[in-house]
DOKOL-766445 format. One record per residue: y, z, x of N, C-alpha, C, O in turn. Coordinates in steps of 0.02 Angstrom, whole numbers, padded with zeros to 5 digits, always signed. Layout:
% DOKOL-766445
YZXYZXYZXYZX;...
//
This chain:
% DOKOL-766445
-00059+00000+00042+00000+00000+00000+00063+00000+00045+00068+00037+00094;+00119-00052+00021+00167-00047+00057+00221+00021+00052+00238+00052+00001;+00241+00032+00122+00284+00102+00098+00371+00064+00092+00396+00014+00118;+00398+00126+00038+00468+00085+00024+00492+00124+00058+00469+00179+00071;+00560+00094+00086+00612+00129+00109+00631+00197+00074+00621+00207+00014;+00660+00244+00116+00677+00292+00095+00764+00303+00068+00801+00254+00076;+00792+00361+00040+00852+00337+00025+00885+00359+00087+00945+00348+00080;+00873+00385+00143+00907+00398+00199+00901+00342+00223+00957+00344+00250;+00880+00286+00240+00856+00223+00292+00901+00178+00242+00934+00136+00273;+00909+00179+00164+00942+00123+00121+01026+00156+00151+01059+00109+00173;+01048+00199+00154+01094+00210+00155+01145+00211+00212+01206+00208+00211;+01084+00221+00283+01102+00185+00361+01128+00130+00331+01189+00127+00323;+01089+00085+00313+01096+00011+00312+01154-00019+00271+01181-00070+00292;+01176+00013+00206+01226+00006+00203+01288+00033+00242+01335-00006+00245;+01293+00086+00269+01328+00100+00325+01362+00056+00359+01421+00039+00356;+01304+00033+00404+01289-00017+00452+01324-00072+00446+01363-00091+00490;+01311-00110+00380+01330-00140+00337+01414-00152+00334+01451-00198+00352;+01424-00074+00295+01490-00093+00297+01530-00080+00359+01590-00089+00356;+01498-00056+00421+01532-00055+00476+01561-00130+00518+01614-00147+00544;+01491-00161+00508+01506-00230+00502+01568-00286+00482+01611-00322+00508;+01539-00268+00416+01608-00300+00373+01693-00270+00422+01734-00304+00453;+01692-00211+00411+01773-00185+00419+01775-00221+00497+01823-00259+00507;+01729-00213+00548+01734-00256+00605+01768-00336+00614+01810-00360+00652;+01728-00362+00558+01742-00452+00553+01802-00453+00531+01846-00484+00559;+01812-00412+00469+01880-00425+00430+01934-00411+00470+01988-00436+00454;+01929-00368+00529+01995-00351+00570+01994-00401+00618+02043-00432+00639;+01923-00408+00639+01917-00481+00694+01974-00540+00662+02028-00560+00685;+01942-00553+00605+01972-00614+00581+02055-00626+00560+02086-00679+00565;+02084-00549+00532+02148-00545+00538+02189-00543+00582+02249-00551+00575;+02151-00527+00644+02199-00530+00708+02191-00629+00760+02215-00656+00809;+02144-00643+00708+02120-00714+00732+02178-00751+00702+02226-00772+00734;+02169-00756+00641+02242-00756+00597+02292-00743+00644+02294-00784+00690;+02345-00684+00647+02395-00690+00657+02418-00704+00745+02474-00706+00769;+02339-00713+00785+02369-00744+00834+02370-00817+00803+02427-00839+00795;+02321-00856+00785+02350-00908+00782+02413-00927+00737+02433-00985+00738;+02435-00892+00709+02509-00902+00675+02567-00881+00740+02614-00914+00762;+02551-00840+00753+02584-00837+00824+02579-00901+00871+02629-00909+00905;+02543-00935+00877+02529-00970+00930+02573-01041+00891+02616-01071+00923;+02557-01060+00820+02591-01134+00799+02667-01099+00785+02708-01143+00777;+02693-01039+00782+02763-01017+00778+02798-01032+00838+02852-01061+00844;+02758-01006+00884+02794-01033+00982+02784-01099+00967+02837-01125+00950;+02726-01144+00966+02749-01220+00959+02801-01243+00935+02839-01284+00962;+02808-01208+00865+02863-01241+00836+02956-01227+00872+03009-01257+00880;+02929-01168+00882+02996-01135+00938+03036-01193+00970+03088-01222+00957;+02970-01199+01037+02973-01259+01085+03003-01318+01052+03056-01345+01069;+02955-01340+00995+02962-01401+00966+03053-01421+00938+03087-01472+00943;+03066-01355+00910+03137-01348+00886+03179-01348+00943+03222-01391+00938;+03183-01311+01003+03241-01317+01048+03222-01389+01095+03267-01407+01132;+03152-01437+01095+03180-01496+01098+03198-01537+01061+03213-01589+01091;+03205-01540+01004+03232-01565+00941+03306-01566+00939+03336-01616+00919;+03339-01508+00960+03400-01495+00944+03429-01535+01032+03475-01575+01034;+03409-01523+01064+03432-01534+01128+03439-01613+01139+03485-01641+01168;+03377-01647+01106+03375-01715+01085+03428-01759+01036+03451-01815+01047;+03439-01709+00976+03487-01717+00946+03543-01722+00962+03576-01768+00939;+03571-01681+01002+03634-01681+01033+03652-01713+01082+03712-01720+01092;+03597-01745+01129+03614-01790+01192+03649-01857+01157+03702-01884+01173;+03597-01877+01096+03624-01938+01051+03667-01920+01016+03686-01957+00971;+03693-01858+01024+03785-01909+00975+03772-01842+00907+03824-01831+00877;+03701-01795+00879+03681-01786+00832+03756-01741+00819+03800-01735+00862;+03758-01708+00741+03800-01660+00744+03749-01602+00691+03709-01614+00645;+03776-01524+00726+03747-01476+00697+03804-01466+00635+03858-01437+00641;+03778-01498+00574+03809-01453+00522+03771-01429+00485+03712-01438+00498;+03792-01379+00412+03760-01361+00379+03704-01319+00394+03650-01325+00366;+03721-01261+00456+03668-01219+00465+03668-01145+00417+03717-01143+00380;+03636-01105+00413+03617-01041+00388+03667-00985+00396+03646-00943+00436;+03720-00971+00374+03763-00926+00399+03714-00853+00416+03730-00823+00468;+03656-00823+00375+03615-00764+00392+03685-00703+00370+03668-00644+00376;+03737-00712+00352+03782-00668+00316+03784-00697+00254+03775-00758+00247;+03803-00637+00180+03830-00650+00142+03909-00689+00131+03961-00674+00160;+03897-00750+00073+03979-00775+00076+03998-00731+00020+03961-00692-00011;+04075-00747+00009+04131-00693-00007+04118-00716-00093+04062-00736-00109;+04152-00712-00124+04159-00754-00204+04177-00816-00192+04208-00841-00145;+04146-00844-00254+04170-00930-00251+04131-00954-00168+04130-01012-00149;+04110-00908-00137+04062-00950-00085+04116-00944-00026+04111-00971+00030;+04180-00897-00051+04205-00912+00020+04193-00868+00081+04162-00816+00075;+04220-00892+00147+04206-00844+00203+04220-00782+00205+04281-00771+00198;+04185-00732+00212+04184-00664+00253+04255-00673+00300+04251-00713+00348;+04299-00649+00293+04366-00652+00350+04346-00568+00386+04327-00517+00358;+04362-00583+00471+04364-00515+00507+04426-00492+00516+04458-00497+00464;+04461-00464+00568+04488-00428+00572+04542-00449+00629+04604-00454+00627;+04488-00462+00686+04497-00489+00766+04455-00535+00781+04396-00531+00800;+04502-00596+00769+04480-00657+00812+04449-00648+00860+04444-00588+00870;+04412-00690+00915+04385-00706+00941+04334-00632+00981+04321-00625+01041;+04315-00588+00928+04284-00524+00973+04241-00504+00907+04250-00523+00850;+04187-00457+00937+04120-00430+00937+04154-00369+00868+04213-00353+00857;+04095-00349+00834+04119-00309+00795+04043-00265+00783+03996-00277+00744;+04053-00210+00833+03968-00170+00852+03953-00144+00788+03894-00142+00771;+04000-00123+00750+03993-00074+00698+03919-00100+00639+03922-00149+00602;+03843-00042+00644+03796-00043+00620+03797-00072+00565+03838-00048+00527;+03756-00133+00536+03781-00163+00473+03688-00175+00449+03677-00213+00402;+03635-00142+00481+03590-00170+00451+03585-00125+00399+03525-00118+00387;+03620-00090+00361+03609-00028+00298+03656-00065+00250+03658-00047+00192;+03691-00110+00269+03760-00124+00227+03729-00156+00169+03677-00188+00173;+03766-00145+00106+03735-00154+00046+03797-00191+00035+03785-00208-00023;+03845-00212+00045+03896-00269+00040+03889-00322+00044+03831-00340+00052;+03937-00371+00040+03934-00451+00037+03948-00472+00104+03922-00521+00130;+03988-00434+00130+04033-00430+00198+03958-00425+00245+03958-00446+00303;+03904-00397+00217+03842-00369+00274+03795-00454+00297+03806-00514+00285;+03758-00426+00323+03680-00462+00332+03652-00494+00281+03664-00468+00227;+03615-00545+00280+03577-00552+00217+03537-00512+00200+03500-00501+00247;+03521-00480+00150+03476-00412+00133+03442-00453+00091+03397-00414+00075;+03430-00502+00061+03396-00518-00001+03435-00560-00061+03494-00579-00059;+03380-00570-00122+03422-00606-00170+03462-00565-00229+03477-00574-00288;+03469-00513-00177+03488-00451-00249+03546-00399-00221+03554-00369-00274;+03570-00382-00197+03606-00334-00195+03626-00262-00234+03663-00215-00220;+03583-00277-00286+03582-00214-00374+03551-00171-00340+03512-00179-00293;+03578-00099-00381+03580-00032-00352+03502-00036-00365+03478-00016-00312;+03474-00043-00389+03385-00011-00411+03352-00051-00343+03305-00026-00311;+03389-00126-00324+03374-00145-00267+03280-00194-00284+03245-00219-00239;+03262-00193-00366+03207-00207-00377+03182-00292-00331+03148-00303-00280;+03207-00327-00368+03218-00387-00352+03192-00408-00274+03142-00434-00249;+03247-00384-00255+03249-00391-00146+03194-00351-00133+03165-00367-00081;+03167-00300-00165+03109-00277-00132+03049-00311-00126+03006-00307-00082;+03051-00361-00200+02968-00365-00232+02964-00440-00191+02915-00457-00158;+03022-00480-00198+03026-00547-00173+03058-00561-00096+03033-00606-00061;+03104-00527-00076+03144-00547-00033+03176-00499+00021+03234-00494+00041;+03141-00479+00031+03195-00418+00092+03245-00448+00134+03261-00411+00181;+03273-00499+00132+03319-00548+00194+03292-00532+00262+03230-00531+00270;+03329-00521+00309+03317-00535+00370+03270-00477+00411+03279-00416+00408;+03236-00501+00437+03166-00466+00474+03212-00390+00490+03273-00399+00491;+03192-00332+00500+03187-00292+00522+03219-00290+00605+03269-00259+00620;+03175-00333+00656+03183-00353+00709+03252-00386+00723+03287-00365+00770;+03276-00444+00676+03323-00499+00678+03397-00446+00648+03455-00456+00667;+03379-00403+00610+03440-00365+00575+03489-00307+00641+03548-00290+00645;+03422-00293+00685+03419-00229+00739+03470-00265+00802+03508-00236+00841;+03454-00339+00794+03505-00364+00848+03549-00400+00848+03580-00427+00894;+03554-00403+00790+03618-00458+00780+03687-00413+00760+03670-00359+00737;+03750-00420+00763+03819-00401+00765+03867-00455+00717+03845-00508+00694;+03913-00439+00712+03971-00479+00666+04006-00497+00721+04005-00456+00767;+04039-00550+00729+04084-00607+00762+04119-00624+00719+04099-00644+00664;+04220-00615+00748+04232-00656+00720+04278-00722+00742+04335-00712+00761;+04258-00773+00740+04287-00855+00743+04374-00851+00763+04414-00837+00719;+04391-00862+00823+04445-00880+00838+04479-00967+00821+04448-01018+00836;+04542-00966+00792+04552-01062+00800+04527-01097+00821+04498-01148+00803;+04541-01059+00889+04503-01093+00942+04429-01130+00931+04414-01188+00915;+04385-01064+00949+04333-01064+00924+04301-01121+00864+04262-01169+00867;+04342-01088+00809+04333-01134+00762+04351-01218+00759+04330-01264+00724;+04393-01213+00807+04404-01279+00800+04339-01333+00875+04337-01394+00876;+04319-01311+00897+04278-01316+00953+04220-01317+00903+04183-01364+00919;+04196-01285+00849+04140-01294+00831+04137-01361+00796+04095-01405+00802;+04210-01357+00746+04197-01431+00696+04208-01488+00734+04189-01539+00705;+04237-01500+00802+04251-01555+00815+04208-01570+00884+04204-01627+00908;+04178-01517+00911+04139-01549+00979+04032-01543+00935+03985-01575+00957;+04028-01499+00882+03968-01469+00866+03958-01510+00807+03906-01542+00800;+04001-01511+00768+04016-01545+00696+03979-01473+00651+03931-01476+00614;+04018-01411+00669+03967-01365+00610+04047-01380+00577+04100-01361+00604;+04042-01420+00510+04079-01413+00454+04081-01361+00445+04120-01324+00474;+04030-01337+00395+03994-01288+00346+03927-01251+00362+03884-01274+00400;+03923-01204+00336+03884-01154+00353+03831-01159+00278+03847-01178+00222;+03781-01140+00297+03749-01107+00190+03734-01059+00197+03694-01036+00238;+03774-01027+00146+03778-00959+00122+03764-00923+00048+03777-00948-00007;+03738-00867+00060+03696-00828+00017+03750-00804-00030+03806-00802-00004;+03745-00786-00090+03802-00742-00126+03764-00688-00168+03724-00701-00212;+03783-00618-00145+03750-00578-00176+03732-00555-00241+03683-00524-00262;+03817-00592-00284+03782-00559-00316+03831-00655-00369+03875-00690-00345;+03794-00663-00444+03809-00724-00477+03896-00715-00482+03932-00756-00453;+03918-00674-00511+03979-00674-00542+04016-00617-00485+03992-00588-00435;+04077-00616-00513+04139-00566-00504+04118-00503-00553+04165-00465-00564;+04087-00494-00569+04095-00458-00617+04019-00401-00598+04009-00345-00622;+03978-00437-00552+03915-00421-00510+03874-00389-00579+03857-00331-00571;+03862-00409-00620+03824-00404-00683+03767-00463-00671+03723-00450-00713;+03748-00520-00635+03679-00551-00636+03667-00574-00587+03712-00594-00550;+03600-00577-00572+03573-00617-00502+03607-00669-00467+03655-00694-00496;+03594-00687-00418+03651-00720-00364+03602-00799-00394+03549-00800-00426;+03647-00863-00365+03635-00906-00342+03603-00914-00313+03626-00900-00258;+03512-00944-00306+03472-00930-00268+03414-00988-00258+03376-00991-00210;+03418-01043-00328+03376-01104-00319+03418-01152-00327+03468-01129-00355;+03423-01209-00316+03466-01263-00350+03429-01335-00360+03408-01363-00310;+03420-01364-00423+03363-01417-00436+03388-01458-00393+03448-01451-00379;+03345-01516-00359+03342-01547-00301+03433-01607-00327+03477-01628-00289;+03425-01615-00416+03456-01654-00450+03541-01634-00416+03584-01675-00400;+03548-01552-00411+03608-01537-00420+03634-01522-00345+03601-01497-00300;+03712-01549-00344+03738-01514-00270+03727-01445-00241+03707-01394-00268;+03745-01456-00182+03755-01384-00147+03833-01365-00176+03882-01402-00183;+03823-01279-00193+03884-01275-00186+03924-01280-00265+03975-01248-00274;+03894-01322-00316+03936-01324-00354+03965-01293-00405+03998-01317-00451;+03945-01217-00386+03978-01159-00451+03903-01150-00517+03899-01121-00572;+03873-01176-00491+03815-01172-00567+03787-01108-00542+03804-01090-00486;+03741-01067-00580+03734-01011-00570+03650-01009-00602+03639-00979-00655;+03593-01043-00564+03527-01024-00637+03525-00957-00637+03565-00917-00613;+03455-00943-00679+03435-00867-00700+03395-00856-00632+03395-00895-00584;+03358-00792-00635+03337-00763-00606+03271-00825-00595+03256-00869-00555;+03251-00803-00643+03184-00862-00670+03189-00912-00651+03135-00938-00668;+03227-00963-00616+03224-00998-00616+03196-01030-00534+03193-01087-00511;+03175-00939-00497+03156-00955-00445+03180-00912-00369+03225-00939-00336;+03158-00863-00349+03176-00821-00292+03144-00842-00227+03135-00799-00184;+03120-00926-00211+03097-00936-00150+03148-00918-00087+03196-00954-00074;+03132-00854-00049+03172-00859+00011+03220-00919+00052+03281-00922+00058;+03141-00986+00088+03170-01038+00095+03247-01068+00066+03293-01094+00096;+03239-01055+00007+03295-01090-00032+03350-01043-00068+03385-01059-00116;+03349-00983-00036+03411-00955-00041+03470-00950-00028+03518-00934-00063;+03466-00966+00027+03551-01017+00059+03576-01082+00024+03566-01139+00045;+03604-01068-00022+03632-01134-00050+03695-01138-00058+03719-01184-00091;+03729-01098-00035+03823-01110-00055+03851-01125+00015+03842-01088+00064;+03894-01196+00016+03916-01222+00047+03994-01200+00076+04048-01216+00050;+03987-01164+00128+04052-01130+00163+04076-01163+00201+04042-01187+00246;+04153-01178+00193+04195-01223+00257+04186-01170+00319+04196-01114+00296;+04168-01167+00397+04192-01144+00436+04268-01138+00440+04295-01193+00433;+04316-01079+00452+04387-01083+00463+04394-01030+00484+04349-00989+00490;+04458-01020+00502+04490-00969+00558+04474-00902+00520+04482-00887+00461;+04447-00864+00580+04433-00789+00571+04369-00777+00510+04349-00729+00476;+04352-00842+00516+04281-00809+00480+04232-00777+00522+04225-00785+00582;+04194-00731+00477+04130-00681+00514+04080-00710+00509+04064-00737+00456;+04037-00713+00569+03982-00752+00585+03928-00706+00607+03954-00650+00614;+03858-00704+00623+03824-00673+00647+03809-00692+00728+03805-00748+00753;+03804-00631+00756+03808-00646+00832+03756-00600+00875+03749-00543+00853;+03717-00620+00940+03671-00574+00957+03714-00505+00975+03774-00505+00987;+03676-00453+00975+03723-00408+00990+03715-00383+01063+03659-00359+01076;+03768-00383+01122+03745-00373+01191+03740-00297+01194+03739-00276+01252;+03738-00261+01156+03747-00191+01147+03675-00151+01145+03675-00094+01170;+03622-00174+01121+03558-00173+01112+03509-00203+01168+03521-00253+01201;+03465-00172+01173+03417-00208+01218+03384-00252+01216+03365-00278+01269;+03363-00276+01154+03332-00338+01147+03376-00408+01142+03362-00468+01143;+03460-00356+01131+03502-00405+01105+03532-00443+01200+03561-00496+01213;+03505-00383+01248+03548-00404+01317+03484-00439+01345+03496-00471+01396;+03406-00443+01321+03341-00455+01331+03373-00542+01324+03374-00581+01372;+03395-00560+01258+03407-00625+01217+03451-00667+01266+03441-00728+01270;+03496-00637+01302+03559-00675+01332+03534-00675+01395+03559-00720+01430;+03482-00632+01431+03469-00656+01490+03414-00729+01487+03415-00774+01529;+03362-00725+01417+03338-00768+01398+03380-00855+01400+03364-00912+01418;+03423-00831+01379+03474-00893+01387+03525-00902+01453+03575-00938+01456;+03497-00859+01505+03540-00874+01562+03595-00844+01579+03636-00866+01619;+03598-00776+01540+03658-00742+01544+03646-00661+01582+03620-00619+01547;+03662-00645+01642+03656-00585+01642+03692-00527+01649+03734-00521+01694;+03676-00474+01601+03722-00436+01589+03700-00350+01604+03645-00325+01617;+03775-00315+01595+03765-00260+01619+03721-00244+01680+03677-00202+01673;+03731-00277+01743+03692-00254+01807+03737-00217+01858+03720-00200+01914;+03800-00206+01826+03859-00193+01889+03876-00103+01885+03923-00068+01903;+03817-00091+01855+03816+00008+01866+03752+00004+01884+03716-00045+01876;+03731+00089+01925+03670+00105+01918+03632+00125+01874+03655+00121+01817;+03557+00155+01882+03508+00133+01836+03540+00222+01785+03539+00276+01814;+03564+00216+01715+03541+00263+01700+03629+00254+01657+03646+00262+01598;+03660+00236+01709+03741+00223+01678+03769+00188+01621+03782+00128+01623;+03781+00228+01566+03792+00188+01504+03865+00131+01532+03893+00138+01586;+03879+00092+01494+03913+00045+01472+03966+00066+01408+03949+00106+01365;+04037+00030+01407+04068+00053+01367+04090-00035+01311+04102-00090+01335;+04087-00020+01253+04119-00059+01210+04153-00129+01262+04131-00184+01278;+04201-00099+01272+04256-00154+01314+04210-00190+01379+04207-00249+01395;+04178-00132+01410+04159-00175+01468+04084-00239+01462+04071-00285+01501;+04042-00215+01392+04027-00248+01374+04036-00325+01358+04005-00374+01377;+04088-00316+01318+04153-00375+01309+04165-00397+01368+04140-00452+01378;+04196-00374+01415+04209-00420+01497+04149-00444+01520+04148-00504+01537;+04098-00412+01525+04019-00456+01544+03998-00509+01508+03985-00561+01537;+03993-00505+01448+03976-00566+01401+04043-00618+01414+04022-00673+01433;+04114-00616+01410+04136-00661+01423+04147-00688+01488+04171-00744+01494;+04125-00638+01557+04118-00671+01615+04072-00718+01629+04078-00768+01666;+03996-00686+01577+03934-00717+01599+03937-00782+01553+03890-00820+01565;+03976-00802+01509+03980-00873+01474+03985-00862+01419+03990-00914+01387;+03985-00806+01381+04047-00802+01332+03983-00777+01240+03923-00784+01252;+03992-00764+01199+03960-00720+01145+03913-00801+01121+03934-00858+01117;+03839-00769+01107+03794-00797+01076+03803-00779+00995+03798-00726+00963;+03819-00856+00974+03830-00864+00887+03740-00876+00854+03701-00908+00890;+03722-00857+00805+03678-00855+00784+03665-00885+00709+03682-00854+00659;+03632-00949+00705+03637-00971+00644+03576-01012+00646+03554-01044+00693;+03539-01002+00558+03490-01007+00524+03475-01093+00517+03510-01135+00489;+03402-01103+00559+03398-01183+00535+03355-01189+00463+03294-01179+00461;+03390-01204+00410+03376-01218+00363+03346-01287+00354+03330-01330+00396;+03344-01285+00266+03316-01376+00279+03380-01401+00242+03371-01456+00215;+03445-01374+00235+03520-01403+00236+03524-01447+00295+03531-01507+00285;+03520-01423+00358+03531-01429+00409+03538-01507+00421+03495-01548+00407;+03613-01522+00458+03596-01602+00454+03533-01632+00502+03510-01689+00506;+03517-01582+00529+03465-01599+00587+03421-01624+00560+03401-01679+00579;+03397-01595+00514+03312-01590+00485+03305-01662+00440+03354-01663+00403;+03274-01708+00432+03255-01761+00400+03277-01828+00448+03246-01880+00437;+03310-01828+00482+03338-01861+00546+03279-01909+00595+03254-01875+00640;+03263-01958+00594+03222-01997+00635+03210-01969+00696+03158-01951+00724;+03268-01968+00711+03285-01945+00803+03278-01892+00818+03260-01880+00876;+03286-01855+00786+03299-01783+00789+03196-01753+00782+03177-01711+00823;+03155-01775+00739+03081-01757+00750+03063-01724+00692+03007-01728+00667;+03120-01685+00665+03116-01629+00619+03112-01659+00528+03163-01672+00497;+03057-01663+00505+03042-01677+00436+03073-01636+00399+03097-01653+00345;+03076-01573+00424+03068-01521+00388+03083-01446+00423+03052-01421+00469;+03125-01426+00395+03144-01336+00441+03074-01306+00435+03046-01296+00381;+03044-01290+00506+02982-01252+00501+03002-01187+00496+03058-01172+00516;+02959-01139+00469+02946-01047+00476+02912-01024+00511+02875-01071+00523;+02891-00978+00542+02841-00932+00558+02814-00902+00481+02836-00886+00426;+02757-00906+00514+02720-00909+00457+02665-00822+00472+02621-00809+00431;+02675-00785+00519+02669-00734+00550+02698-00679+00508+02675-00623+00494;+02774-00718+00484+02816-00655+00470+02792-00663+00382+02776-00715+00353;+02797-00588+00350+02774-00604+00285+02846-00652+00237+02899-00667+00265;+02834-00665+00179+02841-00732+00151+02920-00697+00127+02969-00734+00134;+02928-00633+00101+02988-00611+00064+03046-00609+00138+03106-00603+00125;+03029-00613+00191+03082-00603+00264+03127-00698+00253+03104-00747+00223;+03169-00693+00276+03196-00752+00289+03128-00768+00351+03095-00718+00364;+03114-00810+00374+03081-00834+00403+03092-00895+00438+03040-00916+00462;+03147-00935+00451+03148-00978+00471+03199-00987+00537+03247-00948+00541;+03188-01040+00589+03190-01016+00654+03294-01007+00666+03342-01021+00629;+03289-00982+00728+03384-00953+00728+03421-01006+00799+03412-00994+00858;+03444-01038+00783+03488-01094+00844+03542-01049+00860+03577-01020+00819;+03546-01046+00923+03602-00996+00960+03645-01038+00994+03621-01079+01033;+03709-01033+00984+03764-01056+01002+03809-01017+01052+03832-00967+01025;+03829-01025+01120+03871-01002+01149+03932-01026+01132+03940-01072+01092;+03978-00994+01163+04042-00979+01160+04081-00975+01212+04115-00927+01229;+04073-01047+01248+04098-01036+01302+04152-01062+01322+04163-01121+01309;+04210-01015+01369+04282-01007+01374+04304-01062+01467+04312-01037+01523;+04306-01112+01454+04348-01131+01525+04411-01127+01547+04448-01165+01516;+04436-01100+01585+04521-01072+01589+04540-01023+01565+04499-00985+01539;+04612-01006+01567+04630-00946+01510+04689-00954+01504+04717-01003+01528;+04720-00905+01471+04807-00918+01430+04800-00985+01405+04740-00999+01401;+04832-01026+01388+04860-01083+01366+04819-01125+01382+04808-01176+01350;+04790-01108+01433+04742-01186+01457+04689-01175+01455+04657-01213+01491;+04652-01129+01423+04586-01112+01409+04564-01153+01351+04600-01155+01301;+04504-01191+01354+04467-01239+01339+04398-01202+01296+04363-01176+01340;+04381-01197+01258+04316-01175+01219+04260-01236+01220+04278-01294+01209;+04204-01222+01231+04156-01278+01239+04095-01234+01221+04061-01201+01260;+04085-01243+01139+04015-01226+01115+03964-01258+01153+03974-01311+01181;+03915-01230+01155+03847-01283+01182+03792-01249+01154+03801-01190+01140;+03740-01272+01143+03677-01244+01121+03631-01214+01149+03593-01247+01184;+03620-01136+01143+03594-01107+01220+03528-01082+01196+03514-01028+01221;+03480-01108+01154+03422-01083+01143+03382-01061+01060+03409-01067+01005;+03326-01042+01073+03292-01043+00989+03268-00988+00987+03224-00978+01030;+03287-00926+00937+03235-00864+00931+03184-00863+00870+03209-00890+00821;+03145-00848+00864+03125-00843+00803+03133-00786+00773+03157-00738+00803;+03104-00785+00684+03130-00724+00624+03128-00665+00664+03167-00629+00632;+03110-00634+00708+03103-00558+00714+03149-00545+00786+03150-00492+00818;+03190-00611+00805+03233-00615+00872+03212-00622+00943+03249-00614+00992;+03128-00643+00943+03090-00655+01004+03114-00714+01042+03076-00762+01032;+03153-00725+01073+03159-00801+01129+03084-00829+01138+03033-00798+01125;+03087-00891+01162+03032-00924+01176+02961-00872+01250+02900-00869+01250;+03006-00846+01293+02980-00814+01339+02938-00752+01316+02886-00737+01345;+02958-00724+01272+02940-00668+01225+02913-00665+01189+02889-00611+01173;+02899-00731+01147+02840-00755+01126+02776-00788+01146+02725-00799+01114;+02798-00805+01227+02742-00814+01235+02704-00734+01271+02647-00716+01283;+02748-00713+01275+02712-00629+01322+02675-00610+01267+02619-00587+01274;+02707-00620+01202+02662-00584+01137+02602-00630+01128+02551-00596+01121;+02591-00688+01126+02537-00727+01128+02490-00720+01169+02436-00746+01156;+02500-00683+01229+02457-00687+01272+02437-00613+01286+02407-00604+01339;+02448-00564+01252+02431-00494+01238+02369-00495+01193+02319-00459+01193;+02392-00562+01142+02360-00528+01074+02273-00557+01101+02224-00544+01066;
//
């Protein structure tokens, strides 16, 4: 007669069993998010030769991602002080004036939680407010071609009683005052839809050299900063400011959307604004074109000459930093 298992030996085996399982399933999620890691650096790469390509031929950057809220009616955020850094902590800011936080700004905050948190965690920690000198501004529209920016509006009305502006049917302009419902669609991707003139003393988002990942970003791009104390010696506001504009002047930070005149462009490579697909789906997710700010001369004869100094992706990793994380995982 055959002997049956006992219930101590059935219950190893499920054990066993499920020790198994929880093994594979973590195997396979970390298989996952390296390889999302791994086509996110491609696309990195792929984007800063895209843009670099673009621009040798003649391309012009307009219509990028402002990554700030616009004012009413879609207009600019105005600062305070032209052409300078503005450290003051803004990833808590529940204003229009702040970060993109989401498609909601309402006190219960439901909305932005369930669909949309705006900008990564990582990307919120290093970025700062800039604001646009004439100068400046005028160096962007006429050597860069950034017309316009697309910008988020927190909230539909003046009156901040309904959901913001947040889909727009493929049928209708950017920009043109229509307002759908809620319902009618909270895809992240397509939350930037209000069309902002760049102009004097508008607030822009900028890396912040104040932070470590933010002084990590600018050496990434060739800039090096804060080395002129010893190891341990803080840095002050101002002298900050003299390093970044000695070392080639404040990194502007703006969202490649699929506004972007870049994207659909023969020449340019780009079908389509790629994401990381790593970061979960409610984060803005899509990659960040960094713009210097750079100053030749001074007084009267100082010359501004934007140039394009590099690609981070959603969580503010440079290309170098992504690959260190790729090759950990």
């Amino acid at each position: 007669m055959k002997k049956a298992f006992t219930l101590i030996e059935l219950l190893m085996v499920v054990a066993i069993i499920a020790i198994i399982s929880t093994l594979a399933v973590t195997k396979m999620g970390g298989l996952r998010e390296g390889a999302a890691r791994k086509v996110s650096l491609a696309n990195q790469k792929a984007v800063e030769r895209a843009v670099d390509a673009f621009l040798a031929g003649g391309g012009r950057l307009n219509r990028l991602d402002s990554l700030l809220y616009a004012g009413d009616g879609g207009a600019p955020i105005l600062g305070t002080t032209p052409g300078d850094f503005d450290f003051t902590t803004q990833s808590t800011a529940e204003n229009r004036s702040g970060f993109y936080l989401g498609p909601s700004a309402d006190a219960d905050e439901t909305v932005r939680d369930q669909f949309n948190a705006g900008l990564t965690p990582g990307l919120k920690n290093v970025l700062c407010l800039y604001t646009l000198s004439p100068a400046q501004v005028a160096s962007l529209t006429t050597r860069l071609g950034l017309k316009y920016v697309m910008a988020a509006t927190a909230y539909a009305d003046s009156a901040q009683t309904a959901f913001p502006s947040l889909h727009y049917p493929k049928d209708r302009p950017y920009g043109d005052g229509t307002v759908p419902n809620a319902s009618d669609g909270l895809d992240p991707n397509d939350s930037f839809c209000i069309a902002t003139a760049v102009t004097n003393s508008m607030t822009v988002a900028a890396v912040n050299p104040m932070t470590d990942l933010g002084r990590t970003i600018y050496q990434a791009c060739g800039q090096e900063l804060m080395n002129t104390k010893n190891w341990g010696e803080s840095y002050t506001e101002s002298e900050v400011r003299a390093e970044v504009a000695a070392s080639g002047g404040p990194l502007l930070a703006f969202g490649l959307g699929d506004s972007a005149s870049i994207v659909g462009k023969a020449d340019a490579g780009l079908d389509s604004a790629p994401y990381a697909t790593f970061a979960q789906k409610k984060f803005y997710s899509r990659y960040i074109l960094l713009v210097r700010m750079k100053t030749i001369g001074s007084g009267s004869a100082a010359v501004v000459l934007p140039e394009f100094a590099g690609v981070i992706d959603c969580c503010g990793s440079s290309v170098r930093a992504a690959q260190h994380i790729v090759k950990r995982m």
